[in-house]
C-alpha positions in Angstrom: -6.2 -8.2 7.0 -4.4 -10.6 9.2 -4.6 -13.7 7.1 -3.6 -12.0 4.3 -0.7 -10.7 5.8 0.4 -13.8 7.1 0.1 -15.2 3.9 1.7 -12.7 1.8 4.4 -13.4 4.7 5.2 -16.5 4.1 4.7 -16.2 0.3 8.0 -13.8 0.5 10.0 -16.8 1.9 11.0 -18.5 4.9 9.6 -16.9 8.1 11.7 -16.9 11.1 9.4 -15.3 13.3 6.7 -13.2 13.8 6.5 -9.9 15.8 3.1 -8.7 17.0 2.5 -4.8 18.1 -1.0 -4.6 20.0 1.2 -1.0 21.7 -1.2 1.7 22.4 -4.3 -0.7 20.6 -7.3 0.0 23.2 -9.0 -3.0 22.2 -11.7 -3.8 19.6 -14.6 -6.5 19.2 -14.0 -9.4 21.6 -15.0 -11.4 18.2 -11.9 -10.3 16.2 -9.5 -10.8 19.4 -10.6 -14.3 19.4 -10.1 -14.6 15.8 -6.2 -12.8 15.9 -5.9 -15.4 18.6 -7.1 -18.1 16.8 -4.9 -17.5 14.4 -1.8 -18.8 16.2 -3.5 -21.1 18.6 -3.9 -24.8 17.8 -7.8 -25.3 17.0 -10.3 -25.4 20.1 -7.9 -23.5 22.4 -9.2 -21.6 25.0 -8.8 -18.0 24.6 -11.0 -16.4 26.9 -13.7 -16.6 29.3 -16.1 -14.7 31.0 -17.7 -15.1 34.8 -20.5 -13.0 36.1 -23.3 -13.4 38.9 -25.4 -14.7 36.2 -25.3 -17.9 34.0 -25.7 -15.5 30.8 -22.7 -13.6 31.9 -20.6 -16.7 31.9 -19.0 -18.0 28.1 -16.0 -19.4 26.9 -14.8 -18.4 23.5 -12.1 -20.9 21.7 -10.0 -20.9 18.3 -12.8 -22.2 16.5 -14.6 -20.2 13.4 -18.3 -20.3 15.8 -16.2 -18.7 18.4 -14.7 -15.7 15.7 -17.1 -15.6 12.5 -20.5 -13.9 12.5 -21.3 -15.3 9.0 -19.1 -18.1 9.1 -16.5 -17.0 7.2 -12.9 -18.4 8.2 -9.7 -16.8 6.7 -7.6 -18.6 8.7 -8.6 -22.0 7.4 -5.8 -22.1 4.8 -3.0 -20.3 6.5 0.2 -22.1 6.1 0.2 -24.5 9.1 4.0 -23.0 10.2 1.7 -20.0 11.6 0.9 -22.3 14.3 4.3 -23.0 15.5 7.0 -19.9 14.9 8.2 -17.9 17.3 6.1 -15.0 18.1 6.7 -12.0 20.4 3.5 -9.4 21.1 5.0 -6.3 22.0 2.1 -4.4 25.0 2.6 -1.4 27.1 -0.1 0.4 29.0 -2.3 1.3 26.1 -2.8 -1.8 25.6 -6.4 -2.4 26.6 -9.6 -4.5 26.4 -9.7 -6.7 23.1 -5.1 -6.8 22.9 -5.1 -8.1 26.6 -7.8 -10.7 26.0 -5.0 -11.5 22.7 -1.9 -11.1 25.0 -3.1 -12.7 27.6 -4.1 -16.2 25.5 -0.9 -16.3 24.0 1.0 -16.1 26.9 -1.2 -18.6 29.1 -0.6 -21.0 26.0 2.9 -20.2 25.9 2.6 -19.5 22.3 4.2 -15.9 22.3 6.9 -14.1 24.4 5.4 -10.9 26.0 7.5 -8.1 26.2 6.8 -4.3 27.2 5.4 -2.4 30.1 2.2 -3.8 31.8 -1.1 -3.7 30.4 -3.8 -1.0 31.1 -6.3 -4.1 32.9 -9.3 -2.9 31.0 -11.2 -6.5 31.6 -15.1 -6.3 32.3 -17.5 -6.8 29.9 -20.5 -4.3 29.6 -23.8 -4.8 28.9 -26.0 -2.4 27.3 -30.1 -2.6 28.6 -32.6 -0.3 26.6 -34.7 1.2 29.2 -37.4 2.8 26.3 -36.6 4.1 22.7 -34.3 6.8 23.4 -32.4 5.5 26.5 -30.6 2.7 27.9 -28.2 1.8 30.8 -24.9 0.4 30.3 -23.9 -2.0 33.3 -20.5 -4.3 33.9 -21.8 -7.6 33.7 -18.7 -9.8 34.3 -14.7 -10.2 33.6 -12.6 -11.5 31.6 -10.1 -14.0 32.2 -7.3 -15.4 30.9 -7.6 -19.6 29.9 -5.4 -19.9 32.4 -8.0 -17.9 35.3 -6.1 -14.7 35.4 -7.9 -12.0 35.8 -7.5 -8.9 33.4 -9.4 -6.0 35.1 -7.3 -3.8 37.2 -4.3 -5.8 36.8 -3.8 -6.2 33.2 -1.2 -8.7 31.0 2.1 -8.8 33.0 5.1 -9.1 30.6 7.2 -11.9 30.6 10.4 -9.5 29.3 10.0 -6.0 30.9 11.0 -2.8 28.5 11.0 0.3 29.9 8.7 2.3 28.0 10.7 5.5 28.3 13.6 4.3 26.0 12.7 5.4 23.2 12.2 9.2 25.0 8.8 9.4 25.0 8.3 10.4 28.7 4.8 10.7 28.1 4.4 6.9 28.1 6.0 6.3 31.6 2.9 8.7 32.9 -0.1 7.0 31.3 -2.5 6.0 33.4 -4.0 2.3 33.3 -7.4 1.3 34.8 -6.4 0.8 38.4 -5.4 4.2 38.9 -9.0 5.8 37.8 -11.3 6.6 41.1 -13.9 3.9 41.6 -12.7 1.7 39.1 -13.7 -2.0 39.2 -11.7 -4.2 41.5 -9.7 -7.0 40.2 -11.3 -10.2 41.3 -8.4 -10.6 44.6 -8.8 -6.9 45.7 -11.2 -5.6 48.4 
């Protein structure tokens, strides 16, 4: 959907700039956040990585089609190469969780988008699911997430680099929403005690 929007984009005329809403988007597959990541990113760039106690838990995913495409499909082979350079702002507030931090948080560290909004929720461990028999199974946090350039994500989220104030609109529901560091017992960011 993203490729072909992009190219239906630029198929209308001369694109000045793009604006990305990930708003109130709790995330998705980590695949298809690399892949909305790789679309913008020059090839091979780092978008995420993950560190854990054990040497499973630990992976780097890059803007490359192994890093994004289960059956090797790549729609963003032939996007129009302009994709890679025009200004782009991603627009976050504090739904913004899990899969649209990992995409927020690459294209800031790259300095290939503007980030503008309220902070991010800080939804950034990675779960792992262990069947204990055929009807049961134990989900565990395994490791973070990290920005390419080693920020943490969990409990602290995607800082903005332009603040909004969420309320402006007059929704003062959205000023009240919680984000993962204000849940009881929730996973420390990696500098907290």
């Amino acid at each position: 959907d993203l490729a072909r929007a992009i190219k239906d984009f630029y198929k209308a005329g001369d694109v000045k700039g793009i604006g990305l809403d990930v708003r109130s988007d709790p995330g998705g597959l980590l695949n298809q956040a690399v892949a909305v990541s790789a679309a913008f990113l020059p090839k091979d760039a780092l978008v995420v990585y993950t560190d854990g106690r054990t040497p499973d838990a630990r992976m780097r995913l890059s803007a490359r089609r192994e890093d994004y495409s289960r059956r090797g499909d790549d729609y963003f082979r032939d996007l129009p190469a302009a994709v890679k350079s025009v200004p782009l702002v991603v627009l976050v507030d504090g739904g913004t969780a899990s899969a649209s931090e990992i995409v927020a948080g690459a294209l800031q560290d790259h300095k290939r988008a503007t980030i503008m909004g309220a902070q991010t929720f800080g939804k950034g461990s990675v779960q792992t699911v262990r069947p204990l028999s055929a009807d049961t199974a134990l989900k565990i946090t395994t490791a973070r997430y990290y920005t390419p350039s080693g920020k943490a994500i969990q409990a602290k989220g995607v800082v903005p680099d332009i603040w909004l104030d969420e309320t402006a609109d007059g929704n003062v529901f959205a000023a009240l929403r919680m984000r993962e560091a204000d849940l009881s017992k929730h996973l420390t960011g990696a500098d907290e005690k």
